[in-house]
N, C-alpha and C positions, 0 to 999 in steps of 0.2 A: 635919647629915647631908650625905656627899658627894654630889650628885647625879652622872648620865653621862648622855652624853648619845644620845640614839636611836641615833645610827651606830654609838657604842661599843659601846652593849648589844645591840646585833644580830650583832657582831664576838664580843664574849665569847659569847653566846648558841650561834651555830655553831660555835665551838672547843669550851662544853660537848658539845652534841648530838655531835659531831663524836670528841672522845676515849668519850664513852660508846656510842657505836656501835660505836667499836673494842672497847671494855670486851665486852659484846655477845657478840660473836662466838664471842671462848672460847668460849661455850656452845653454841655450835650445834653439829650431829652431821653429819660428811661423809659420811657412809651412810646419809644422812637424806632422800630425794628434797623438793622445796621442791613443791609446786600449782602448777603454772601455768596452766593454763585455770578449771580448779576452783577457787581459792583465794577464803578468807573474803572476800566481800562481793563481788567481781568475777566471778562465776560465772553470774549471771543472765541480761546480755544474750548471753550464748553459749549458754545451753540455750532464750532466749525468741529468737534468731532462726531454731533452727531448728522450734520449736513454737508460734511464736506467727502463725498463718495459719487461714484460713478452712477449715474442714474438719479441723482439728488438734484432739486431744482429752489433754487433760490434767490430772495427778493429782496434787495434792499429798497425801502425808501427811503426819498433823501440822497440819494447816492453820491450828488453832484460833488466832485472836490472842492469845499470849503472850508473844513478847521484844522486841515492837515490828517485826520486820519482815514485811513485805506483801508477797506476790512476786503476789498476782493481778493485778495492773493490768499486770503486763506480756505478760499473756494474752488482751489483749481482743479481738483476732480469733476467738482457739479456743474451744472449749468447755472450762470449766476447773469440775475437779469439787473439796472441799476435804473432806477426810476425817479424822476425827481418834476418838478414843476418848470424847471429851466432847462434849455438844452448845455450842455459842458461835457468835461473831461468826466469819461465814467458813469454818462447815463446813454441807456438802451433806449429807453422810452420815457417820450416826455409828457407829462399830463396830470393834472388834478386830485389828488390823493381819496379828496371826497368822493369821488365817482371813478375810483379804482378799479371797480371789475368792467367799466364800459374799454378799458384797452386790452383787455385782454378776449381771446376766446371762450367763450361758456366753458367748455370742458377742459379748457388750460391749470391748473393750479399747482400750487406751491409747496414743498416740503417746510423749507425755512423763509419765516418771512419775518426780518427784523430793521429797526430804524432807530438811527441814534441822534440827539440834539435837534428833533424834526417837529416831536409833537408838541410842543410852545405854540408852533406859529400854526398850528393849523385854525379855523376859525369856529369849526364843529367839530370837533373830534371824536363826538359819539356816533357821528355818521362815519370817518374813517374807520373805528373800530369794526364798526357792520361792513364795512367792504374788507376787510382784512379777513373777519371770519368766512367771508364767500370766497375770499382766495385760497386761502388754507384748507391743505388737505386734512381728514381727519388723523389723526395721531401725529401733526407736524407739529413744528415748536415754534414757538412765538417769544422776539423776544423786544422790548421798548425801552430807553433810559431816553429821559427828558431831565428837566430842570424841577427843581422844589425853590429855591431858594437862589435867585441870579442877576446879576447884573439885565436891566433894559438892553435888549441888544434887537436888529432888522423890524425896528419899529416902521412904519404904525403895524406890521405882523407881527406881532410877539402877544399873543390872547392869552396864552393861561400860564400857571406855575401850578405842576402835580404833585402833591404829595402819593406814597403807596398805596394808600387806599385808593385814590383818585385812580390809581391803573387798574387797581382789580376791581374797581366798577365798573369798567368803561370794560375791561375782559373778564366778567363773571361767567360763573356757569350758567347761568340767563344767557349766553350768548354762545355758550358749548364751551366754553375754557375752564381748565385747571391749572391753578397755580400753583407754578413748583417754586421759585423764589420771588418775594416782594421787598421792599427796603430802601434803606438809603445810605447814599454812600459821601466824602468828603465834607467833615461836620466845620462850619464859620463860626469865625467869632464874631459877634456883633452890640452893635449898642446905637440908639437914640444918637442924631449928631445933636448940634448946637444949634441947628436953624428948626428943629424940632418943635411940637407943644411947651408949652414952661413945664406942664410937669412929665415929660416925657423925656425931657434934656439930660442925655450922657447917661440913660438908664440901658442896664447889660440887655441884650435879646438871646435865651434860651432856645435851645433847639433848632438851629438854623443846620440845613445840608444843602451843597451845591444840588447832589444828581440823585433822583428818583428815579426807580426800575421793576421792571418787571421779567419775568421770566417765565412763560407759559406754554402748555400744550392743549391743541383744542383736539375735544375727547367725544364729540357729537356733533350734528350738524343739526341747525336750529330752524326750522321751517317758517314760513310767514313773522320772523321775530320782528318786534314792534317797540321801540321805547316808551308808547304810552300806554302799553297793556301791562306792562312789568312792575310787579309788587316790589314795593321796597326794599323788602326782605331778601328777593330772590337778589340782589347785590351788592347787601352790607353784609351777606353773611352771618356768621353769630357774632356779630355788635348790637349795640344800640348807644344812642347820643346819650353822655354821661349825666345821670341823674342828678336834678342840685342838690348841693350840698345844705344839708340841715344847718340852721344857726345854735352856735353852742349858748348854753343856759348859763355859762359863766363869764 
């Protein structure tokens, strides 16, 4: 067997990584905004330096230890409360996400309140979002990473897959929030299997990301707000659904 030697396989090694990075990219979507403050796994010490001080109170949902990460030790100045649907390791209080503000005290609320890998399975999540704004104090920061793009996982609970828009509608200024980062983070490669349509068989799929995120501060507090009084507008922002495209004359 021919051996090489360290310098060489580090040489081929960067050349593979190197053209399959370009491979890669195909896939990515240019209308695709990328996370940058939020983005999977680097998102912590930017919401614990501005919540994690003495007199700072903070909320995870979700808390329960299930995927292996911990986000409470970077809260050890604050008060950090962990809340989830099951009782376990690393939750304070246990109970219904939908009906969030019923465990707490009316005048209780929150500087930071954020939740990671949580909002898939909720079953309305535009009712969470309305109790999350009653929790947060005004000028506290809000921050969410869910799924866009994921494997079926704690089925039959697994309801939605978000893209970034899907978060800054569900936290628009309709509801007092300002968006400081939205996006997505770890881009898939994907394509059509074999047990697919015929004509859909082994075709590439563009634009695929694991994690969808947000990053927000709510900047007002919203009085009698109502989902079915809210203009369209008031949480697509300056979008609108993309005009068809004209057929060419040639």
């Amino acid at each position: 067997m021919m051996r090489i030697s360290k310098k060489l396989y580090r040489i081929l090694y960067k050349m593979a990584t190197t053209l399959e990075s370009g491979f890669d990219k195909y896939y990515l979507a240019e209308d695709v905004p990328i996370a940058k403050i939020g983005h999977h796994k680097k998102w912590m010490p930017y919401v614990a330096e501005f919540g994690n001080k003495k007199g700072m109170r903070v909320l995870e949902i979700g808390s329960r230890l299930v995927t292996g990460d911990h986000f409470k030790p970077y809260f050890s100045k604050a008060e950090y409360v962990g809340f989830d649907i099951y009782p376990g390791n690393n939750v304070d209080v246990v109970g219904d996400a939908h009906k969030l503000s019923t465990y707490f005290p009316e005048n209780e609320k929150f500087d930071v309140i954020y939740s990671s890998a949580v909002f898939e399975h909720f079953a309305m999540p535009w009712l969470v979002a309305e109790e999350i704004a009653k929790m947060l104090k005004v000028g506290g920061m809000l921050y969410v990473e869910t799924h866009f793009s994921f494997s079926s996982h704690e089925r039959p609970w697994h309801f939605f897959q978000y893209s970034d828009m899907a978060l800054k509608v569900l936290f628009s200024p309709a509801l007092g929030f300002e968006c400081i980062d939205a996006g997505m983070s770890n881009p898939m490669v994907g394509r059509f299997s074999s047990l697919a349509d015929e004509y859909l068989k082994n075709k590439p799929i563009k634009g695929l990301y694991c994690h969808s995120s947000y990053l927000g501060r709510k900047v007002q507090n919203v009085s009698d707000f109502n989902w079915d009084k809210i203009n369209l507008t008031e949480v697509v922002g300056n979008t609108k659904y993309p005009e068809p495209q004209k057929a060419s004359n040639t």
